[in-house]
C-alpha positions in Angstrom: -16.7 -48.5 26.5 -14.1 -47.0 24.4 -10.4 -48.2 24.7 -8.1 -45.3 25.7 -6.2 -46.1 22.3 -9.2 -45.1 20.0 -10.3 -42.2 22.1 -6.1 -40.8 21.5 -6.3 -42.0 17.7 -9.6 -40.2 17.3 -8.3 -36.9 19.1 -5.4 -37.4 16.7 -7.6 -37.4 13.4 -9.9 -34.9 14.6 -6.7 -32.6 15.1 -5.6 -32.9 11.8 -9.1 -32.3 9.9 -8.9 -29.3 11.8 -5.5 -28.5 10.6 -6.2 -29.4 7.0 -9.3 -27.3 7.0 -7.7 -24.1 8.8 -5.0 -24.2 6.0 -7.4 -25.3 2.9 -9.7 -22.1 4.4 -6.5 -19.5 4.6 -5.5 -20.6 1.1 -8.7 -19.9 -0.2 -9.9 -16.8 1.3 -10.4 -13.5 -0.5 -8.7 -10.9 0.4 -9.1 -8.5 -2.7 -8.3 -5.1 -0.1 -5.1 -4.4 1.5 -4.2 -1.6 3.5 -0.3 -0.1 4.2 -0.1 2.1 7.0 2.5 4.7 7.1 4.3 7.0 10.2 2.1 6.1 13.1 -0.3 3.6 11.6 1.2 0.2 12.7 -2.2 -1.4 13.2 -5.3 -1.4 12.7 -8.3 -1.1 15.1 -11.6 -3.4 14.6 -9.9 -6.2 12.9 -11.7 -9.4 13.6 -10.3 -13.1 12.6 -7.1 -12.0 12.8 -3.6 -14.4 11.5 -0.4 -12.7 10.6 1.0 -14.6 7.8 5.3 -14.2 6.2 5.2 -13.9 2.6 8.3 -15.1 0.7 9.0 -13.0 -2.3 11.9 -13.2 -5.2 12.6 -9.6 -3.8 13.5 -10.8 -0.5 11.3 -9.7 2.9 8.6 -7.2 3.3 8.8 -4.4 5.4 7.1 -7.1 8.3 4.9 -9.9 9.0 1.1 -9.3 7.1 -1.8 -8.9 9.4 -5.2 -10.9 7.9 -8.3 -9.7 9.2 -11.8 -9.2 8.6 -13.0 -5.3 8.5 -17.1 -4.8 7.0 -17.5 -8.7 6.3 -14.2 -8.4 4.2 -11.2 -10.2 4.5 -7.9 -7.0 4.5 -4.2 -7.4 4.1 -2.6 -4.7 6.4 1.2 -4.4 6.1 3.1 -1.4 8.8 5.3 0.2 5.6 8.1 0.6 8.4 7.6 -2.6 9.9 6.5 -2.3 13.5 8.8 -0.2 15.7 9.5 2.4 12.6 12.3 0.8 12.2 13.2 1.4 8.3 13.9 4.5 6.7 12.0 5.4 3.5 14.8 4.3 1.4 15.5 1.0 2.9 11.7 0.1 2.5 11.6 -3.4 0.1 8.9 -1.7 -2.0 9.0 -4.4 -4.1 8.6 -7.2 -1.6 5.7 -5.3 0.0 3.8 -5.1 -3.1 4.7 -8.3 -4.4 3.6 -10.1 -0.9 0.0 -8.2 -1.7 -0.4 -9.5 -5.4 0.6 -12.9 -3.8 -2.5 -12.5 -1.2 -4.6 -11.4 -4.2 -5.2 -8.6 -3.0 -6.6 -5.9 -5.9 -7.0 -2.7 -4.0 -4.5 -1.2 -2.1 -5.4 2.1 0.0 -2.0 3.6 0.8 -2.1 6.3 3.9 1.2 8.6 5.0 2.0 11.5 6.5 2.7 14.4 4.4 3.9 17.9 4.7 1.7 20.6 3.2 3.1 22.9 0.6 0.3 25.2 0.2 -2.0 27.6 3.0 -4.9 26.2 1.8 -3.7 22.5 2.7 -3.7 23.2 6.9 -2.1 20.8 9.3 -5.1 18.0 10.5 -6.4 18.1 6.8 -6.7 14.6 4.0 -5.1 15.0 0.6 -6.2 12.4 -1.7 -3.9 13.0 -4.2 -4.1 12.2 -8.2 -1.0 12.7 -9.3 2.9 11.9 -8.2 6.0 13.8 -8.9 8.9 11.2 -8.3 12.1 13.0 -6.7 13.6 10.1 -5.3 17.2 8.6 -6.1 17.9 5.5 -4.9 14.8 3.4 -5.4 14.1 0.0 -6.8 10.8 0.9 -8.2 9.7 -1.1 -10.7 9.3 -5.3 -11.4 11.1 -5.7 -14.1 14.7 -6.3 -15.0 16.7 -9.6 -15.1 15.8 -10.6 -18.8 12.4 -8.7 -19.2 11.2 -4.9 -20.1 8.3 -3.9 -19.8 6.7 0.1 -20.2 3.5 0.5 -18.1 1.6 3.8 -18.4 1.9 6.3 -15.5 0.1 9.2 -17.0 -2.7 8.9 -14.7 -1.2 7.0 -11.4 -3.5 6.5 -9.2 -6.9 4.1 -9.4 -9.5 7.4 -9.9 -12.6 4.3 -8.7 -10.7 4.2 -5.4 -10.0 7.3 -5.0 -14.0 8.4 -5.5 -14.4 5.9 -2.7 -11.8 7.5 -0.2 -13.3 11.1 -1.2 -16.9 9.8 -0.1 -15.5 8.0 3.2 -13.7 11.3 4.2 -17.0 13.2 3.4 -18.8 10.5 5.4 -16.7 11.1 8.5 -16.2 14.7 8.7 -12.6 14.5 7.3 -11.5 17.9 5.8 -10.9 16.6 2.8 -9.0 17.7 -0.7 -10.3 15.7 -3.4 -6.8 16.2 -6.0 -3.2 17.1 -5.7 0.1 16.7 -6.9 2.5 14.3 -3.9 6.2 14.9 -4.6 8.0 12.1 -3.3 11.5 13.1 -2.0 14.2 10.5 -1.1 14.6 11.5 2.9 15.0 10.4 5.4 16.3 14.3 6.1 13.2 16.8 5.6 13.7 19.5 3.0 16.0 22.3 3.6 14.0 25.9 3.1 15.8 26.5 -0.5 14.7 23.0 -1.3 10.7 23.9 0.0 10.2 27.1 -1.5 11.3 25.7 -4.7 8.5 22.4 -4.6 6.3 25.0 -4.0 7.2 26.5 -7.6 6.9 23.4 -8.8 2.9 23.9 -7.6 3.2 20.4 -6.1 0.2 19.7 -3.0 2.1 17.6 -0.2 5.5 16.2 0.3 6.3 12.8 1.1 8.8 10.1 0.6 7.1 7.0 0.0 3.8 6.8 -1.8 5.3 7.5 -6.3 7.3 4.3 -5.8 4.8 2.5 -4.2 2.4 3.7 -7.1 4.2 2.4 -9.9 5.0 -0.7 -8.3 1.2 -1.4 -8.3 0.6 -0.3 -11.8 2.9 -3.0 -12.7 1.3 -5.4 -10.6 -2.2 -4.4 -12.1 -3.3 -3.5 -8.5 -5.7 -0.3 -8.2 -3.7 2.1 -5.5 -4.9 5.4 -3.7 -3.5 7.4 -0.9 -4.7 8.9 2.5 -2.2 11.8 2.3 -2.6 12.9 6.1 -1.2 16.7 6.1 1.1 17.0 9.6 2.6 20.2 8.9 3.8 23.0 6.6 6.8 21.7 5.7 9.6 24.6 6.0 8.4 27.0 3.9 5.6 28.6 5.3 6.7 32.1 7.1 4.3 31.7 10.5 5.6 28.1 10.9 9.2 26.7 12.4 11.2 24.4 10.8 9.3 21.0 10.8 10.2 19.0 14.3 9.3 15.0 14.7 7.2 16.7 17.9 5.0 19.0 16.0 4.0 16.1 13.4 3.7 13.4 15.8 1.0 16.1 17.7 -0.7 16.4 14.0 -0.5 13.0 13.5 -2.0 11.3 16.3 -5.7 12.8 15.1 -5.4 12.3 11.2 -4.6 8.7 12.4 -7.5 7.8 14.1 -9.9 9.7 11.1 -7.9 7.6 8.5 -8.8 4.5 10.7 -12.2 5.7 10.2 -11.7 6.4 6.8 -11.2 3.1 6.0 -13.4 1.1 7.8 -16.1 3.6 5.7 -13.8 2.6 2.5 -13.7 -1.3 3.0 -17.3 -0.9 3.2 -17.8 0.7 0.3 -15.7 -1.7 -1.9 -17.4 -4.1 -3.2 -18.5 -6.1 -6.7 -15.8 -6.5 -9.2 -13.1 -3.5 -10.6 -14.8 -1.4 -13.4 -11.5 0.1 -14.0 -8.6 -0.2 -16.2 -5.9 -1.0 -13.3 -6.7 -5.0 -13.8 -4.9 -4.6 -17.6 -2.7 -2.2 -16.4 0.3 -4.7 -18.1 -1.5 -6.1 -21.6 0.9 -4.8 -24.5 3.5 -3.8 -22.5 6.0 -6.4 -22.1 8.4 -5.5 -25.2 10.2 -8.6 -24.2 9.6 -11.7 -26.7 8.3 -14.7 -24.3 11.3 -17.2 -25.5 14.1 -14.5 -25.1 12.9 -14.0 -21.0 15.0 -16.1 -18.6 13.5 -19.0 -17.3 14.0 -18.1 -13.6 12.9 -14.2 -14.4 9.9 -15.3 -15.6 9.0 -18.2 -12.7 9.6 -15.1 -10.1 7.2 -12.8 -12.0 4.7 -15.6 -12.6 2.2 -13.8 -10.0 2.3 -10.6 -12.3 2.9 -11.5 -15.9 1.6 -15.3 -15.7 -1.7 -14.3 -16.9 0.3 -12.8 -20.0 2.8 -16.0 -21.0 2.0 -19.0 -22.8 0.6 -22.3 -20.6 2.9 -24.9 -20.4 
């Protein structure tokens, strides 16, 4: 007969080999795919396994808590870009943190989705834009790593992971997405939309869709070495279309609430897709870029960037 004491001291150890094993397991899982959902994509569906899990960053606190979960036998970061609630304009988004906290997962792909306005007919409300290039237009953005003791110069000619972006293009064909496989995404600072003088001359500018989120997020995971693509979701004409109104939070949130659910299926079709190793350049996106001699950068600068430039720095 067992004494009560040994059964409790037993419970006791058995509770802490499962503790040790749940955190040895969540510190070694892959998650090599994360997901950031824009304007009306604050979760996502078929998740399985799920933890949420804080990041600390050197950049202070993502835009929320990230949600771990395992989508097509893969473990996925998904982070809500406005935290849940929509609670943060595009400007007061901590891009930094929120790319940061993904390189910190080790996460290598990110797929991006937002809602855009449409600057051209042929781009209709309800239709995917997988855009391949970025005009930034913002003002007030924080959108780069480095700083504080270190320059570095990555190249931005072509911004967006063109692997990933093949991948979205076949997911969006695969679920009956009306799908445009380039374009040029001006990113605006907002939160305001644009004024009609300010619309009809982006559409000079021969620019695709209109957001205000997705160039600063793109350079932020150049730098990290992180492949990025976006799910542009098209919501509405933006202002300067003559048939239309002026853009209304109603008559995107009707838009909206469809393109959400085929991004959802986009992705799950995308995450599937992924697999093997990255064929592309975005992995060296930083080699030869940090002008910076190694001795001259700060020691705390380069401790805080250690997730980024480590692989680039002498071991010590």
């Amino acid at each position: 007969m067992i004494k009560l004491s040994s059964a409790t001291s037993a419970v006791k150890l058995f509770s802490r080999i499962v503790i040790y094993m749940a955190k040895r397991s969540a510190k070694t899982e892959k998650i090599s795919i994360g997901v950031i959902g824009g304007s009306g994509l604050y979760e996502m569906d078929g998740l399985t396994q799920v933890r949420t899990v804080k990041v600390a960053t050197p950049f202070g606190k993502p835009s929320d808590d990230y949600i771990i979960g395992t989508l097509n036998n893969k473990r996925v970061a998904f982070l809500p870009r406005h935290g849940r609630g929509h609670r943060l304009i595009p400007t007061d988004i901590n891009y930094r943190a929120n790319i940061y906290g993904m390189k910190k997962l080790g996460v290598e792909r990110i797929i991006s989705v937002s809602a855009v306005g449409s600057m051209k007919e042929e781009i209709k409300p309800g239709d995917i834009v997988i855009p391949d290039q970025f005009y930034d237009h913002t003002k007030h953005r924080r959108s780069t790593f480095f700083g504080n003791g270190v320059v570095a110069h990555v190249g931005m000619a072509e911004p967006v992971c063109a692997d990933l972006c093949r991948v979205l293009i076949e997911a969006g064909v695969q679920v009956g997405a009306a799908i445009h496989r380039r374009g040029t995404y001006l990113c605006m600072e907002g939160p305001q939309f644009s004024t009609k003088a300010e619309s009809l001359t982006y559409r000079k500018w021969n620019v695709d869709v209109i957001g205000m989120t997705n160039a600063t997020e793109a350079k932020l995971a150049r730098e990290a070495e992180i492949c990025y693509s976006t799910i542009a979701l098209a919501t509405d004409y933006d202002c300067w279309h003559h048939s239309e109104e002026a853009v209304t939070v109603e008559a995107v949130l009707a838009v909206m609430k469809h393109n959400i659910e085929t991004s959802k299926s986009m992705i799950r079709e995308a995450v599937r897709m992924l697999t093997g190793s990255r064929d592309c350049g975005c992995g060296e996106a930083l080699r030869n870029t940090i002008m910076t001699p190694e001795k001259l950068i700060p020691a705390k600068t380069k401790k805080d960037l250690a997730p980024i430039t480590g692989k680039y720095m002498k071991k010590k």
